[in-house]
C-alpha positions in Angstrom: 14.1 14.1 42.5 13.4 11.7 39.3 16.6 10.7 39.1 16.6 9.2 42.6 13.1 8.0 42.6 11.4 5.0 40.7 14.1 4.1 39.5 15.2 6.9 37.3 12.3 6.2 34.8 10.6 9.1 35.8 13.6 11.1 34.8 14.0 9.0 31.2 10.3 10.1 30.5 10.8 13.8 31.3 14.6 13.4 29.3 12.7 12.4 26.6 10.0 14.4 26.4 12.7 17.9 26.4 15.2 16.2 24.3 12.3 16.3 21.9 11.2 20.1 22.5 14.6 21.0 22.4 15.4 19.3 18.9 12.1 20.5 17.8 13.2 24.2 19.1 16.3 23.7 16.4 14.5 22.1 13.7 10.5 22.0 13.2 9.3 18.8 14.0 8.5 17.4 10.1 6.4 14.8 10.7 3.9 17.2 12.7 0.2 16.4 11.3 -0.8 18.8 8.7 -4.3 19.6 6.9 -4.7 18.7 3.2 -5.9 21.9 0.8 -9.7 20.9 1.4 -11.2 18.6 4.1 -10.6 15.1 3.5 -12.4 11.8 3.1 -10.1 9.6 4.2 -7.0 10.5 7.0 -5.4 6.9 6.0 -4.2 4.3 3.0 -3.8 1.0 3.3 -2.8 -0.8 0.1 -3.0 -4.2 -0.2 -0.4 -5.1 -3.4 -1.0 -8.3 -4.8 2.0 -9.1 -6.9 2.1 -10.3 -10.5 -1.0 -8.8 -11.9 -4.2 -10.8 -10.7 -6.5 -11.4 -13.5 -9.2 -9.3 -14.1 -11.6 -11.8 -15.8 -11.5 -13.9 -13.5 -12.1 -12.0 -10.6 -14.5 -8.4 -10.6 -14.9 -8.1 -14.2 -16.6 -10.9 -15.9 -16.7 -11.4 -19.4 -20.0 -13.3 -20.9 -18.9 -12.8 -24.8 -15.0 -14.4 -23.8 -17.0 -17.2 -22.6 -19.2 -17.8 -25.3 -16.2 -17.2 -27.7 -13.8 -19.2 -26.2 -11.0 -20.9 -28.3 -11.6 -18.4 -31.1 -9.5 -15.5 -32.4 -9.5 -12.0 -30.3 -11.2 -10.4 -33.2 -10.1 -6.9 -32.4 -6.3 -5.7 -32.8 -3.5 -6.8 -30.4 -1.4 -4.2 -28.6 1.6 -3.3 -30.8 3.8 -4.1 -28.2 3.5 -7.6 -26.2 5.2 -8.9 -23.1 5.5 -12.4 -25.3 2.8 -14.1 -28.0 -0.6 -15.3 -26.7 -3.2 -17.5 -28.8 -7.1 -17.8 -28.6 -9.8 -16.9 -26.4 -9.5 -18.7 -22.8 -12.8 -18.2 -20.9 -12.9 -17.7 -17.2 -12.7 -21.3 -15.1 -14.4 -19.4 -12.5 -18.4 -19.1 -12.3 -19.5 -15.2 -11.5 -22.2 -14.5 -9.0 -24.3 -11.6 -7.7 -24.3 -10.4 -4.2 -24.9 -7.9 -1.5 -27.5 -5.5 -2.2 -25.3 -3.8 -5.3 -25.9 -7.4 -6.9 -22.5 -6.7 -8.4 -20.8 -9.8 -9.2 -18.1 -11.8 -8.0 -15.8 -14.7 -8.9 -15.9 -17.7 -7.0 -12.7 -16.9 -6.2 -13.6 -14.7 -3.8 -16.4 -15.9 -1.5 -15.5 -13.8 1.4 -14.8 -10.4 -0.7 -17.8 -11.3 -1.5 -19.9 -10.6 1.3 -18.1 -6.9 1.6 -19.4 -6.3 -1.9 -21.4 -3.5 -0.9 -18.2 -1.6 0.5 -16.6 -1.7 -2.6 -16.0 0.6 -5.6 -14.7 -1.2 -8.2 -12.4 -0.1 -10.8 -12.9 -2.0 -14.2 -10.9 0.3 -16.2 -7.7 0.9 -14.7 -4.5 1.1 -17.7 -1.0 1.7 -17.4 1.9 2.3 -20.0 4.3 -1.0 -19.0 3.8 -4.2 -19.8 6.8 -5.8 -17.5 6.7 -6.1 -14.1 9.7 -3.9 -13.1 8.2 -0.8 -14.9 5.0 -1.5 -13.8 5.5 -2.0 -10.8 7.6 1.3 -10.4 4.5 3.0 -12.6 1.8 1.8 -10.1 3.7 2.9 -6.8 6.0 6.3 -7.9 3.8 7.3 -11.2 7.3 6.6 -13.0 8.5 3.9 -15.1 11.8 4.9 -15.7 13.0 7.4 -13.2 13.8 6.9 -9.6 10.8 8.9 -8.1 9.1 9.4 -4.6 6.7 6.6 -3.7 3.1 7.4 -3.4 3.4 6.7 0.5 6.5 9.3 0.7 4.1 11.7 -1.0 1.1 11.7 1.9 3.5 11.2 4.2 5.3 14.6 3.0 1.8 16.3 2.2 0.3 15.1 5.9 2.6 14.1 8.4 2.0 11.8 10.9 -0.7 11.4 13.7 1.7 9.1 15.8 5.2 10.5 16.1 6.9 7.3 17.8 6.0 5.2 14.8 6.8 6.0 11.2 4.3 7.4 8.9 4.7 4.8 6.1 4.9 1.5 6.9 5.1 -1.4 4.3 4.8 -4.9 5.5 6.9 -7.8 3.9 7.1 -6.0 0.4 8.7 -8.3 -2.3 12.5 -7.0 -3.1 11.7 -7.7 -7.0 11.0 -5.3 -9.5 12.1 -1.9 -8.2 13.0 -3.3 -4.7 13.3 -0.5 -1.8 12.5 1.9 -4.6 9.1 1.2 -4.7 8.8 2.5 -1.1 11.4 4.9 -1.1 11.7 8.7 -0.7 14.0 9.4 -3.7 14.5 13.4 -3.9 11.7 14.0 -1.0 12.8 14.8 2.8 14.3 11.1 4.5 11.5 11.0 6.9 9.1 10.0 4.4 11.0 7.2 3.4 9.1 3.9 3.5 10.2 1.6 6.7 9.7 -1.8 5.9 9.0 -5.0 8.0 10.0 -8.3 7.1 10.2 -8.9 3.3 8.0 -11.3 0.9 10.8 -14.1 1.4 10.2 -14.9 4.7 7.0 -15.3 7.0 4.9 -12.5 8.3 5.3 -14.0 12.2 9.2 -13.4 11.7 8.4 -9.5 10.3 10.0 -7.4 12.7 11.8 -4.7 13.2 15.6 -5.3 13.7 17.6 -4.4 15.9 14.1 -2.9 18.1 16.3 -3.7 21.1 19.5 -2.3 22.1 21.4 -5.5 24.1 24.4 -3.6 25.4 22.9 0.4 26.4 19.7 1.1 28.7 17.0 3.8 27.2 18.7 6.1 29.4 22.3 5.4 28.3 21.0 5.7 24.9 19.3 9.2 25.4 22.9 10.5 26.6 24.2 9.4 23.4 21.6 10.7 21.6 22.1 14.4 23.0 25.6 14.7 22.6 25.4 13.3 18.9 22.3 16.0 18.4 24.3 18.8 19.8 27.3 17.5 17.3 24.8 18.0 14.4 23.1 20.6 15.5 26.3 22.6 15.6 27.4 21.3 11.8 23.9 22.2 10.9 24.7 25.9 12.4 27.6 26.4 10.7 26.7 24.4 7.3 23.3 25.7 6.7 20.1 23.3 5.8 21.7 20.2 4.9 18.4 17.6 4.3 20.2 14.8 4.7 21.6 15.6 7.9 18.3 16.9 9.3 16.7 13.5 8.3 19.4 11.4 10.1 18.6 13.4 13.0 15.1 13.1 12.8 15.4 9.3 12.1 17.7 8.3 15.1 15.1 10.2 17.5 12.3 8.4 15.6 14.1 5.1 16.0 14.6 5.6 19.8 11.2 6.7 20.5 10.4 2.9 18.5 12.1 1.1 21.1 9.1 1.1 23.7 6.0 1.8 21.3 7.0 -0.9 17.9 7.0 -4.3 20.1 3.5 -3.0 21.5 2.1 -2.3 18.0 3.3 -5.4 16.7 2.1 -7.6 19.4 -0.9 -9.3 18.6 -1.2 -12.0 21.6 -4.0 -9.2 23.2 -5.9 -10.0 20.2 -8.9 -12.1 21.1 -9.5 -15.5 19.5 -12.8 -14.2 17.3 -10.7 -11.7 16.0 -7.7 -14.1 15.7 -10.1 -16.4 13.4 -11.7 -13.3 11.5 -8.2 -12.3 9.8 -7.8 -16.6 9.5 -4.8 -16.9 11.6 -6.4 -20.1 12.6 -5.6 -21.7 9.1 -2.5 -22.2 7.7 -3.4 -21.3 4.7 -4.4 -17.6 5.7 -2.6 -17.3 8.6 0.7 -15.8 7.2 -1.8 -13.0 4.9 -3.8 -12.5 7.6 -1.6 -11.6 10.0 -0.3 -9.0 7.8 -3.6 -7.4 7.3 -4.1 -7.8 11.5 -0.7 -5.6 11.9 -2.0 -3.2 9.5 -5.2 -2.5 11.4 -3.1 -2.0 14.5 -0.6 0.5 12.6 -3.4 2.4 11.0 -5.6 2.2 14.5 -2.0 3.9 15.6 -1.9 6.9 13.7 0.3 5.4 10.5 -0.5 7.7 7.9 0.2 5.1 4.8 0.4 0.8 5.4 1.3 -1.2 2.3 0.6 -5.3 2.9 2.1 -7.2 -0.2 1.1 -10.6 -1.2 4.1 -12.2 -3.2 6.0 -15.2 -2.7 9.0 -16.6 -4.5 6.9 -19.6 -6.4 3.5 -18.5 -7.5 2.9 -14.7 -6.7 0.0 -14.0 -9.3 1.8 -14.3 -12.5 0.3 -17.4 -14.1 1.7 -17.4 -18.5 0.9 -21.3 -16.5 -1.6 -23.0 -14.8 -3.9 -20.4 -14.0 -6.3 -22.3 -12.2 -4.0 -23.9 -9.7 -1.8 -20.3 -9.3 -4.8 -18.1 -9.0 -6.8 -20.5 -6.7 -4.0 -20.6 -4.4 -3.5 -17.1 -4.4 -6.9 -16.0 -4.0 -7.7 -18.9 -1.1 -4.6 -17.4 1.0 -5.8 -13.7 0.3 -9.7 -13.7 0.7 -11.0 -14.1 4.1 -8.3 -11.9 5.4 -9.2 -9.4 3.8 -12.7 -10.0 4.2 -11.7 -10.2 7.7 -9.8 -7.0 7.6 -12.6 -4.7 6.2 -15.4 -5.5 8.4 -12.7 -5.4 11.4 -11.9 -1.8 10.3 -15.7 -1.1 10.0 -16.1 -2.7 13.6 -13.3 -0.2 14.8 -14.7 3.0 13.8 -11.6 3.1 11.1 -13.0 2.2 7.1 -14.9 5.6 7.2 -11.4 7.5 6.7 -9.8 4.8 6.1 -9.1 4.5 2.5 -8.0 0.6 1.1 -6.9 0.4 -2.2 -6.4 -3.3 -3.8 -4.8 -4.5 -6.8 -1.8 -5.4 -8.6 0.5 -3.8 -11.1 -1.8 -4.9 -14.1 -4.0 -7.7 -15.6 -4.0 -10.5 -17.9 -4.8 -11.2 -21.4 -8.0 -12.7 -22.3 -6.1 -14.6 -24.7 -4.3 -18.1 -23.4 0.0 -18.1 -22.7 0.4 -21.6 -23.6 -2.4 -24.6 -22.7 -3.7 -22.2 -19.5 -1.9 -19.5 -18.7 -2.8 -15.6 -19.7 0.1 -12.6 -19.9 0.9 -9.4 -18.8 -1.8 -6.8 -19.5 -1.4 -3.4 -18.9 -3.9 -2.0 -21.2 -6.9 -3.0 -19.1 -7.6 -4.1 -15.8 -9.2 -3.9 -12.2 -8.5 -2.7 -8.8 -11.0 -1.9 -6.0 -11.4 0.8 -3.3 -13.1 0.6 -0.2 -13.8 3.2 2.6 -12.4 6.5 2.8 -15.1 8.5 1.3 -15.9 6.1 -1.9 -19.4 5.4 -3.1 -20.5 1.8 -1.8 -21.3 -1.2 -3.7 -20.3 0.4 -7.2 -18.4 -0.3 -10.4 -17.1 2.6 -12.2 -15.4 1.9 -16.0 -15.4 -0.9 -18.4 -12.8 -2.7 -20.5 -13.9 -4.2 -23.9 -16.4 -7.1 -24.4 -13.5 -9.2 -24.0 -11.6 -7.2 -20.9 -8.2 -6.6 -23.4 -8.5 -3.1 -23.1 -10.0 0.1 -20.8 -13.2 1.7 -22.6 -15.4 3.7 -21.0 -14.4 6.2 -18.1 -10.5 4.7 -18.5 -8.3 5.9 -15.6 -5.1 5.9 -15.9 -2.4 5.3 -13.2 -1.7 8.9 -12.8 -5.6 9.4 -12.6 -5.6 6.7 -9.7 -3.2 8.6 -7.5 -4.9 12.0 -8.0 -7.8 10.4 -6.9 -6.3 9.3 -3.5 -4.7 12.5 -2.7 -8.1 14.3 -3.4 -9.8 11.6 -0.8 -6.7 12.7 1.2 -7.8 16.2 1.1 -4.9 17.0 -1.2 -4.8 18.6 -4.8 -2.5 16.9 -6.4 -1.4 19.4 -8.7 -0.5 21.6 -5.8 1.8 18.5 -3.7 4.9 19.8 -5.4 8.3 19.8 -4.3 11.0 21.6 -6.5 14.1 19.6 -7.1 16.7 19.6 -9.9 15.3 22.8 -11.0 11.8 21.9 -12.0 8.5 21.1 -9.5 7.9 17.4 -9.1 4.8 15.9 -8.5 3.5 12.2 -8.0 1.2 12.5 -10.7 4.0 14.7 -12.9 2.0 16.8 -15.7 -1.0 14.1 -15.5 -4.0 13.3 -13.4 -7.4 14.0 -13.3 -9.7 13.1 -10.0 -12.8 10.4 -10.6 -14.9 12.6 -8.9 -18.0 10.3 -10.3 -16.5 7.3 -7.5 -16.7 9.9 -4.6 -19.4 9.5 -2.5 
């Protein structure tokens, strides 16, 4: 009766819907939801990557005494191992102000970040072990810095599923294909369906971000599902004979997962239903923001979706934030292109019902010297830096940690890398020294034989 009626879209639905009981009666559906090992904060992470390494001092951690001190000798010692020579003092070109009712202050690079203060819990003494991008990088997302290891989206994704089986679970929008590339979203030695499914890349503008090939030109949905049953079957009968074969089951998983996409991606990423207030909250009605802020306004609707874990990365080919040059203009660009969409994106996921248990991480792979690269540039500093947290069970309007008197290196309350992602998958409801998964003979974890939750930032 379906089939001759309306079409035959009756009889796609209902062919859908059993070709995905009948797969799930062969093979339990992996991306189910699943509850953490103790209620959870936060259901959700968005991340939003700046890449490069934004400086510290001249953004949430100001520095009075590098001021003051300015063209003089760092008087404590240097790290033993530098990314390349630096000179003397360079003092902040920014002015710090208080706000919000926290008071906590804020460069002038970031007016509208501003005004969110009092979501905020700021990190100040965030370190890592790798003063070079690539490692750092791979160090900030995996918890590694020399092996190929599970992103930190694969890991909720495999520790909590999905709350939206027709769209992945981990989504990262235009990620840069530098330092680490696919690895820093990819699933290494963990199940394929927590791979990492990116959209767009940093190279090319976040309007053109879409998925490939969403479309299928030459087969209908219904043609499509035929194929898709025979080639299950096929599987289905190698897996039979075979035994588990994880690859295999995540191809299956994936080609189901890709033809549920077809009808329910194009929606998500859609934003012409969006109205024109919202439109100018995430600043898509300046050039300037417009390419930033639609990525943040596609990671609302993901997460509003049932994504489990969105990464938005700000990078582009010329500046990214990596001024050893011409801080003022690099960081001033960067920050004018970053800071009312996010601004915008916070109080849009507070409008929605969504920051609660939504937990947004910002930040970069590391910081900057306090000493000057050249006439006005600062390096690569690892050893002490900033990143911020919003939402998702974090105490408001606070700054946990410090780095020195000059912001060189982590001081009080340090945290660690490792010590950040046991942190999320605690807000996550999830001990991380219990999210293993044995491979190569030995349990793996994302925090390895490290981590310890900063319970003192959870609300």
């Amino acid at each position: 009766m379906l089939s001759s009626t309306a079409a035959g879209f009756g009889q796609l639905a209902l062919a859908g819907m059993l070709a995905r009981d009948s797969v799930g009666a062969a093979a339990p559906q992996p991306l189910k939801a699943k509850t953490g090992h103790f209620p959870a904060r936060a259901k959700r992470v968005v991340f939003l990557f700046m890449k490069g390494g934004p400086s510290h001092v001249d953004t949430f951690d100001p520095k009075p005494l590098l001021e003051r001190d300015h063209g003089k000798a760092y008087p404590g010692p240097e790290p033993r191992i530098k990314f390349a020579e630096t000179g003397k003092l360079l003092k902040s070109p920014w002015s710090f102000k208080q706000y919000g009712q926290s008071g906590l202050p804020v460069s002038e690079l970031f007016p509208n970040v501003a005004q969110c203060v009092d979501e905020l819990c700021i990190l100040r003494s965030l370190h890592g072990t790798n003063p070079a991008h690539g490692g750092a990088l791979l160090k900030l997302h995996t918890g590694s810095d020399v092996q190929v290891r599970p992103s930190m989206g694969s890991w909720v994704t495999y520790g909590l599923g999905t709350e939206n089986d027709n769209l992945p679970a981990f989504i990262t929008i235009c990620p840069t294909l530098a330092h680490g590339g696919v690895n820093n979203w990819g699933s290494a030695f963990l199940p394929a369906w927590t791979q990492g499914t990116p959209i767009g890349n940093a190279s090319i503008p976040a309007e053109q971000a879409l998925v490939k090939h969403i479309r299928n030109p030459k087969f209908s949905m219904a043609t499509q599902r035929q194929q898709l049953d025979l080639l299950a079957e096929i599987n289905h009968e190698h897996l039979a004979q075979v035994g588990a074969n994880q690859a295999l089951e995540g191809r299956i998983a994936s080609f189901e997962l890709a033809y549920r996409m077809q009808s329910t991606m194009p929606e998500a990423q859609d934003i012409s239903g969006e109205t024109p207030v919202t439109r100018k909250l995430y600043g898509l009605d300046n050039p300037i923001t417009a390419n930033f802020g639609r990525q943040c306004l596609m990671a609302r609707r993901f997460l509003e979706r049932g994504v489990r874990f969105v990464q938005v990365t700000h990078s582009d080919s010329e500046v990214q934030w990596d001024q050893h040059g011409n801080l003022y203009k690099g960081h001033t660009k960067n920050a004018a292109e970053v800071d009312k969409p996010i601004a915008g994106f916070l109080k849009d996921l507070k409008a929605h019902g969504l920051l609660d248990d939504t937990l947004v991480l910002w930040g970069g792979e590391f910081g900057r010297t306090p000493t000057a690269q050249g006439k006005d540039g600062r390096d690569h500093n690892p050893h002490g830096f900033t990143m911020w947290m919003a939402g998702g069970g974090v105490k408001k309007g606070f700054a946990y940690g410090a780095t020195d008197d000059y912001g060189y290196y982590a001081r009080e309350n340090k945290l660690h890398i490792h010590d950040l992602h046991a942190t999320m998958l605690h807000l996550l409801g999830i001990d991380h020294e219990r999210l293993t998964y044995r491979y190569a003979g030995r349990d793996f974890r994302l925090t390895d034989i490290h981590g310890h939750v900063a319970t003192d930032i959870i609300a």
